[in-house]
VOVO-756775 format. One line per 5 residues: their letters; for each residue x, y, z of N, C-alpha, C. Coordinates in nm, 3 decimals. Example, Ala and Ser with C-alpha at 12.3 -4.5 7.8 and 13.67 -1.06 7.14 Angstrom:
REM VOVO-756775
AS	1.319 -0.569 0.780 1.230 -0.450 0.780 1.320 -0.330 0.780  1.285 -0.225 0.708 1.367 -0.106 0.714 1.290 0.003 0.787
***
This chain:
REM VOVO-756775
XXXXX	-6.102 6.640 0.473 -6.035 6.514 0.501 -5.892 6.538 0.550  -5.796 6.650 0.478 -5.675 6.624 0.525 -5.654 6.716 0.647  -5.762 6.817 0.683 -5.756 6.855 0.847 -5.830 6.751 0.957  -5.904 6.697 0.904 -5.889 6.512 0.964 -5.763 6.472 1.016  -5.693 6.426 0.959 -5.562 6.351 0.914 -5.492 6.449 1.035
XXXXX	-5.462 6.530 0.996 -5.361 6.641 1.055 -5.409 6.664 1.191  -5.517 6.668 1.243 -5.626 6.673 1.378 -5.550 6.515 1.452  -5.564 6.443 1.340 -5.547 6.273 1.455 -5.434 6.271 1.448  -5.332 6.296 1.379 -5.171 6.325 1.392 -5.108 6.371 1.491  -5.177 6.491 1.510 -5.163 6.603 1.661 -5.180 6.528 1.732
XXXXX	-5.297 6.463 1.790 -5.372 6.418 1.842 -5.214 6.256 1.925  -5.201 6.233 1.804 -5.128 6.075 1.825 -4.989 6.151 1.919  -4.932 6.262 1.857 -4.811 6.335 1.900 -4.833 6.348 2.053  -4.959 6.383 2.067 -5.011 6.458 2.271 -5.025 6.335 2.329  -5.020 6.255 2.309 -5.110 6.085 2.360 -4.980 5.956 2.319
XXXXX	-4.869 6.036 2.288 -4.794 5.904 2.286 -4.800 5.785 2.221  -4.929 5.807 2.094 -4.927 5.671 2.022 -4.904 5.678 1.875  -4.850 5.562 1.808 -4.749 5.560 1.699 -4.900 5.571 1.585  -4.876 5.614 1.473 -4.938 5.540 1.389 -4.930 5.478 1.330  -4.974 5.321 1.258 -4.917 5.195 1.193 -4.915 5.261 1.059
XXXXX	-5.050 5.293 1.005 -5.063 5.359 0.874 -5.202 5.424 0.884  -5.253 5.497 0.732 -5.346 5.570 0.748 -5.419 5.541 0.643  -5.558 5.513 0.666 -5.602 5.474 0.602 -5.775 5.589 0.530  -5.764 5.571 0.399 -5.886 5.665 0.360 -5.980 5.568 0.246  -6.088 5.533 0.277 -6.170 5.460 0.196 -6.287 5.536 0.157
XXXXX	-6.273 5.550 0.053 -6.421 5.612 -0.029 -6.547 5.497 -0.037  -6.492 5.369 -0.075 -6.630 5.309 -0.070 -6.721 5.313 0.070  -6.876 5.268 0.065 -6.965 5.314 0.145 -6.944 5.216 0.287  -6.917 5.249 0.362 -6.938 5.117 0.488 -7.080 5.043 0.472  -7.172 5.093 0.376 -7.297 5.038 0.438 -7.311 4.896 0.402
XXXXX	-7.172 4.817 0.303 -7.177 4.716 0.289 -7.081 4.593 0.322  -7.059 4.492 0.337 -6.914 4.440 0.411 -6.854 4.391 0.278  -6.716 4.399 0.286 -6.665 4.339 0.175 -6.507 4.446 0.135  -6.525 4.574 0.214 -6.445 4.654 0.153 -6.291 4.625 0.177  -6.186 4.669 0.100 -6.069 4.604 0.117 -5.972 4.663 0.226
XXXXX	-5.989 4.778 0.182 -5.912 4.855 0.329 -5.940 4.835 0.444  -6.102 4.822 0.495 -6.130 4.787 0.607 -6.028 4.628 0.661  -6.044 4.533 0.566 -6.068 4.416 0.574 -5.888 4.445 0.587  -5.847 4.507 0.552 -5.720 4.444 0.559 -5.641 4.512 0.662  -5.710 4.632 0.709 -5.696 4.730 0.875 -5.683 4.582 0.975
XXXXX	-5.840 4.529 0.937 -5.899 4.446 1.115 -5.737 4.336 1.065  -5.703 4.272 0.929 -5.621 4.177 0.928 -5.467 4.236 0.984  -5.427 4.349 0.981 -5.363 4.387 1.045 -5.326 4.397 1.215  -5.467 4.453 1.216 -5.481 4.448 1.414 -5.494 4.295 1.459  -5.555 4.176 1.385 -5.524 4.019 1.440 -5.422 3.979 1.395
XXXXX	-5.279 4.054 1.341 -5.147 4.020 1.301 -5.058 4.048 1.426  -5.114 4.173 1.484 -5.014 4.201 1.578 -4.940 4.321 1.492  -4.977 4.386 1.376 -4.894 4.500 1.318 -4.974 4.645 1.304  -5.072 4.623 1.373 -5.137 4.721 1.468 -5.234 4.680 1.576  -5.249 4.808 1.699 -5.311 4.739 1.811 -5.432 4.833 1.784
XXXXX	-5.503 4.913 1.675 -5.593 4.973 1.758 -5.694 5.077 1.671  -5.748 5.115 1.644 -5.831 5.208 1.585 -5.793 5.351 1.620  -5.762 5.426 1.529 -5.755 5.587 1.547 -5.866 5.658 1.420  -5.992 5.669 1.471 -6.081 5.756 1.336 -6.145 5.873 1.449  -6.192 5.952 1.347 -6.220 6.069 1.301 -6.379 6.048 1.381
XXXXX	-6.453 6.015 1.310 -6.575 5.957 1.366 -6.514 5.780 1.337  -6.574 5.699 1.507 -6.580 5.573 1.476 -6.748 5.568 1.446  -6.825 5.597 1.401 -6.968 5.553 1.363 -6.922 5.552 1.220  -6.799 5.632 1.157 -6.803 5.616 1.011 -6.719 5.472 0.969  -6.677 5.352 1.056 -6.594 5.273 1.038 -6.728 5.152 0.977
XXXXX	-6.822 5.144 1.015 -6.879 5.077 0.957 -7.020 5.089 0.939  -7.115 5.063 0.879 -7.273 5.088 0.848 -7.360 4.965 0.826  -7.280 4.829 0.843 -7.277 4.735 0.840 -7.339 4.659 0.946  -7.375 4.521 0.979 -7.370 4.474 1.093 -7.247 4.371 1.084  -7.254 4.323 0.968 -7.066 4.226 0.962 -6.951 4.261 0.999
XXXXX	-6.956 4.409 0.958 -6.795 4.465 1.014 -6.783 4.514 1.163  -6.947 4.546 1.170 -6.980 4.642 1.306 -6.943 4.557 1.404  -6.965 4.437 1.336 -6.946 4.319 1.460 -6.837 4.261 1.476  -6.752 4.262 1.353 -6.543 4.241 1.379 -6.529 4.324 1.454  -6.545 4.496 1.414 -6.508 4.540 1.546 -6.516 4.521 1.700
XXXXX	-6.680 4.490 1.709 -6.675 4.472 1.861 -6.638 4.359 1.885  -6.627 4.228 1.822 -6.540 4.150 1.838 -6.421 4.145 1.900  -6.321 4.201 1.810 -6.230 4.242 1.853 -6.184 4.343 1.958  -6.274 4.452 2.005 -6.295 4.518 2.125 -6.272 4.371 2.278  -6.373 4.334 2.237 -6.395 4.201 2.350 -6.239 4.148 2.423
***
């Protein structure tokens, strides 16, 4: 996990983009409801972040409720 972290850090440094915060959730995506997620997407429709930075995006959700805020919000 924390050569994760350190990989998308680099990563943000070469590419010019900030990071808002970082986020690590142990509970399972396979269900909707989780708080970190929920309060990531409430962040990105605040305007106090613009954007997704993961590791794998297939691990952001397992869901079809969240699967679908995201592409929502993609749109």
């Amino acid at each position: 996990m924390a050569a994760q972290i350190i990989e998308l850090k680099e990563f943000s440094g070469r590419t010019g983009l900030r990071i808002a915060g970082i986020i690590v959730e142990k509970q399972t995506a396979k269900k909707p409801g989780r708080k970190k997620f929920n309060k990531m997407l409430a962040d990105i429709a605040t305007g106090e972040a613009n954007g997704i930075l993961a590791w794998l995006p297939d691990r952001l959700s397992r869901n079809s409720i969240d699967s679908g805020q995201i592409i929502y919000m993609l749109d």
